[in-house]
C-alpha positions as a LaTeX table, in Angstrom:
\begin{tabular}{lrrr}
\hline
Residue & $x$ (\AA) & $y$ (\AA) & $z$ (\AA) \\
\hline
Unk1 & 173.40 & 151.11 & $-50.98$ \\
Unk2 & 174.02 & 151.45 & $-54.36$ \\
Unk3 & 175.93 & 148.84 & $-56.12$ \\
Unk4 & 177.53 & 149.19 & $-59.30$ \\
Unk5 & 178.23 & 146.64 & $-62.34$ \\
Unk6 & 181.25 & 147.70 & $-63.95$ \\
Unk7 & 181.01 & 145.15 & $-67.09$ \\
Unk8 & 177.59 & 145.94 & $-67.72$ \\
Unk9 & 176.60 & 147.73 & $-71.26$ \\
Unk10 & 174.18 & 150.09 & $-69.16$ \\
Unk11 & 176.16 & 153.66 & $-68.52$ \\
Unk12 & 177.36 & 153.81 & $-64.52$ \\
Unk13 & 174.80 & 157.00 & $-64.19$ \\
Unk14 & 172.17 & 154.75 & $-65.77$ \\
Unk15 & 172.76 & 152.02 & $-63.19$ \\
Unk16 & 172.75 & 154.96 & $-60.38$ \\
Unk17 & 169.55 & 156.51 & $-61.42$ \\
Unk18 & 168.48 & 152.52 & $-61.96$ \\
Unk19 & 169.19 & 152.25 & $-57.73$ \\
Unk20 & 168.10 & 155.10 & $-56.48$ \\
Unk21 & 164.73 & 154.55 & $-58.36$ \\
Unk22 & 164.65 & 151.22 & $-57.36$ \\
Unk23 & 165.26 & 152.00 & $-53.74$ \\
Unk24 & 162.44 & 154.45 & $-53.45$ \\
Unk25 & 159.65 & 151.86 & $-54.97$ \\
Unk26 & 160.92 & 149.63 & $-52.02$ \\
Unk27 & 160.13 & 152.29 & $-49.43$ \\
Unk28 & 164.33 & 152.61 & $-48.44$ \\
Unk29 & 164.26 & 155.95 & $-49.71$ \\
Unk30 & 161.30 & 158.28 & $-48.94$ \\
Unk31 & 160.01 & 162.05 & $-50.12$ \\
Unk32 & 162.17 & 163.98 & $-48.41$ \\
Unk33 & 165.17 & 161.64 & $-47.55$ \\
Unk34 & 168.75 & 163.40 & $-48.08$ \\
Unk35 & 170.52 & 161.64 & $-50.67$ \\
Unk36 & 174.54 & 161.76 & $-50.44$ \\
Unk37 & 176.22 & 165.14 & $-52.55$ \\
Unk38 & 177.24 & 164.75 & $-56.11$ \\
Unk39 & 180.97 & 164.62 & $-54.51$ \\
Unk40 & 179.55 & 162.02 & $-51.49$ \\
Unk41 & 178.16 & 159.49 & $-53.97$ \\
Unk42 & 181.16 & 159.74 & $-56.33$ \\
Unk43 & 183.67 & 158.94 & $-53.59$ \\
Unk44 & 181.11 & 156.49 & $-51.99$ \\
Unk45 & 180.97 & 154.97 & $-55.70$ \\
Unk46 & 184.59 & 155.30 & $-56.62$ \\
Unk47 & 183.47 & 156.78 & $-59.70$ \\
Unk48 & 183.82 & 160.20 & $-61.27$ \\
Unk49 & 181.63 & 163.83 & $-59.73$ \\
Unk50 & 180.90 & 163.93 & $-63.14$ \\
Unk51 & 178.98 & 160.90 & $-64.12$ \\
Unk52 & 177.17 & 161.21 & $-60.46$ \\
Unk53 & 176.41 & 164.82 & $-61.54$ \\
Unk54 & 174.93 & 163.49 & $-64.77$ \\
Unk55 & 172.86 & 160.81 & $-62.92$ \\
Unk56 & 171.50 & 163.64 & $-60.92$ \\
Unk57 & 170.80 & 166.36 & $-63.29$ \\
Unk58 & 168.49 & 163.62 & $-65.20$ \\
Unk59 & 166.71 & 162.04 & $-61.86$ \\
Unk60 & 166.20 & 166.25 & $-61.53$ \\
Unk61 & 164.61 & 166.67 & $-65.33$ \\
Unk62 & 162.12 & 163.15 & $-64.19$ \\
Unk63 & 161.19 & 165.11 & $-60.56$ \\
Unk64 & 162.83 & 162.06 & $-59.05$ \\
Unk65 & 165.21 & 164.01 & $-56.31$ \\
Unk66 & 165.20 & 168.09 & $-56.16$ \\
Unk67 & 167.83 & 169.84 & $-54.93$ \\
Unk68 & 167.62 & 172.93 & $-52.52$ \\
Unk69 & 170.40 & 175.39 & $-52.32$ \\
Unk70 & 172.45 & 175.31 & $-49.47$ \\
Unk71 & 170.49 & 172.46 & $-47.68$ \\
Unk72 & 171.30 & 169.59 & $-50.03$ \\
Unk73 & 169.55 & 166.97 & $-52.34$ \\
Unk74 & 166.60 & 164.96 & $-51.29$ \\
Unk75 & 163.82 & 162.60 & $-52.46$ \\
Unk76 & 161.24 & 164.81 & $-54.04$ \\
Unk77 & 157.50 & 164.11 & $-53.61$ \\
Unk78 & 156.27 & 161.51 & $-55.89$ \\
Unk79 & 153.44 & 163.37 & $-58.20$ \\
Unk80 & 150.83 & 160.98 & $-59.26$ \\
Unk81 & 151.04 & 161.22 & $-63.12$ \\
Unk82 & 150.44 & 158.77 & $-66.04$ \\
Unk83 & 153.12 & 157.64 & $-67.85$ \\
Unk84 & 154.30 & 159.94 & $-70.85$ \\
Unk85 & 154.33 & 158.66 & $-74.23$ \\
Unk86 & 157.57 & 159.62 & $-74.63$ \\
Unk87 & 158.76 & 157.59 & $-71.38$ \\
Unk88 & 156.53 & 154.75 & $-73.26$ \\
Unk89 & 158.23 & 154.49 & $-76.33$ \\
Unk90 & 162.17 & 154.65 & $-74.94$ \\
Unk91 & 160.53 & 151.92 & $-72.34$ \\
Unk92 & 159.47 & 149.79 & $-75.74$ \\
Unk93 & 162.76 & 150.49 & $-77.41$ \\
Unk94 & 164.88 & 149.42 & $-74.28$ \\
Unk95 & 162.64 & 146.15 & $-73.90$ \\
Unk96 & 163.44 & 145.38 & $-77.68$ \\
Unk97 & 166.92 & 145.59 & $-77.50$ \\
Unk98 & 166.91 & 143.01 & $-74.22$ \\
Unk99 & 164.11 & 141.07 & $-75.88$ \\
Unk100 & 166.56 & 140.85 & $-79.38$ \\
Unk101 & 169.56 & 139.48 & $-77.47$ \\
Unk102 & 167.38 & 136.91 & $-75.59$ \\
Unk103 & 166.02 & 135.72 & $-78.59$ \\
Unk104 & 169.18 & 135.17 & $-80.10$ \\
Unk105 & 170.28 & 133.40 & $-76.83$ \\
Unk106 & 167.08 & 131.35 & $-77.87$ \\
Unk107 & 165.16 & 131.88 & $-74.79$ \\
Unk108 & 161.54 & 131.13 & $-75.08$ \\
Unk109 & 158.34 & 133.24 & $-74.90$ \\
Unk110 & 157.03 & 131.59 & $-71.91$ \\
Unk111 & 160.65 & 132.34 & $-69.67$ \\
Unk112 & 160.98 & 135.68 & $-70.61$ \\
Unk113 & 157.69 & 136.30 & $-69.21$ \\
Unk114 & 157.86 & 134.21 & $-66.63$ \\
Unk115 & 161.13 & 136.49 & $-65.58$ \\
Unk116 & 159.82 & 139.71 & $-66.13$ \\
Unk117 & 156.64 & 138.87 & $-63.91$ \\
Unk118 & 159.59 & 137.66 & $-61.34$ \\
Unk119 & 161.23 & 140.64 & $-61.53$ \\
Unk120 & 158.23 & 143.08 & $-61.47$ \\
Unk121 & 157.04 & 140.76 & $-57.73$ \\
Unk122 & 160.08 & 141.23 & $-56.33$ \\
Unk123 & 160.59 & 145.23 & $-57.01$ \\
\hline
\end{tabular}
């Protein structure tokens, strides 16, 4: 189930790609599982086929989901890579936007680590 934060900053096909992801590091979603069609998920999600579509066609570029023609969209099989350097730096540059705004919210060293290693356990 993917649930969606309509006041968030983060794009809706951000948050989708965010879920799906998320769901297949918990073992919900599996190489192989059928995900829902671009037009499924958008009417699941109440949101436009086009921001779905977008969601997809990037999850596609990362070798997240694959889809077959005429059979549908599934889970594709996880390769075992390193992370690229390019993933790296948007990965630093995402962290130092949330990392700015805590800091202005004057939230200590020691929380925001003690938050991110909560977060990391529980995914």
């Amino acid at each position: 189930m993917i649930e969606l934060d309509y006041r968030s900053k983060k794009p809706i096909y951000e948050q989708i790609i965010e879920s799906i992801k998320l769901q297949i590091l918990q073992g919900y979603l599996k190489p192989g599982d059928a995900i829902p069609s671009v037009r499924g998920m958008a009417k699941d999600l109440g949101v436009t086929p086009s921001t779905v579509a977008k969601a997809y066609q990037e999850m596609e570029r990362q070798q997240v989901i694959e889809t077959i023609r005429a059979k549908g969209t599934f889970i594709a099989a996880q390769p075992v890579t390193e992370t690229l350097p390019l993933d790296r730096e948007k990965i630093r540059c995402n962290l130092r936007s949330e990392l700015i705004e805590l800091k202005r919210a004057k939230v200590s060293k020691e929380m925001v680590l003690q938050m991110i290693g909560e977060i990391y356990d529980a995914i």
